[in-house]
N, C-alpha and C positions, 0 to 999 in steps of 0.2 A: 598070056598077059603076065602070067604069076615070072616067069621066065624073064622077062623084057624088067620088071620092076627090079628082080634081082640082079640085073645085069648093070641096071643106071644105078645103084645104091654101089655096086662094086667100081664101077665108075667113078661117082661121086669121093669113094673112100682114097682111090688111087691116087685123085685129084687134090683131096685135102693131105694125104702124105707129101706129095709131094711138094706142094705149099709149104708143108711142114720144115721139109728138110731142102729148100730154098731160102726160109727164112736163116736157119741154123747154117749156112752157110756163110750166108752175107754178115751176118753176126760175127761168125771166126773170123771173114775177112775184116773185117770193121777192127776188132780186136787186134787181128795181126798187124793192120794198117797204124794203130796208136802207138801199138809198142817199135814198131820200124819208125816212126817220128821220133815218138821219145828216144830212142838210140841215135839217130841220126842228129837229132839236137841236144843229145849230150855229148856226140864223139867232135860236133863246131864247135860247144862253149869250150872245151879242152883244148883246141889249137888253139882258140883265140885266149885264152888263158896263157899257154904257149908262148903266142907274141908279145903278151902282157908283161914277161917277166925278162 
């Protein structure tokens, strides 16, 4: 029994790491995703400043 408890608790722990570091992922991605806009809709307003002048 004592065996079987210890196994679902190592279980449960692997479970929530990994939750952990799924969340931490989608976060970076998230991140990476605003700054690749933000560059990409600052490198548009520069050309169209471009045809502005």
């Amino acid at each position: 029994m004592y065996l079987i408890a210890v196994r679902r608790e190592r279980m449960r722990d692997e479970e929530s790491q990994e939750s952990k570091e799924g969340k931490c992922i989608l976060e970076n991605e998230r991140e990476l995703r605003e700054i690749f806009i933000g560059q990409e809709t600052e490198a548009r307003m520069k050309i169209l400043l471009s045809f502005a002048k």
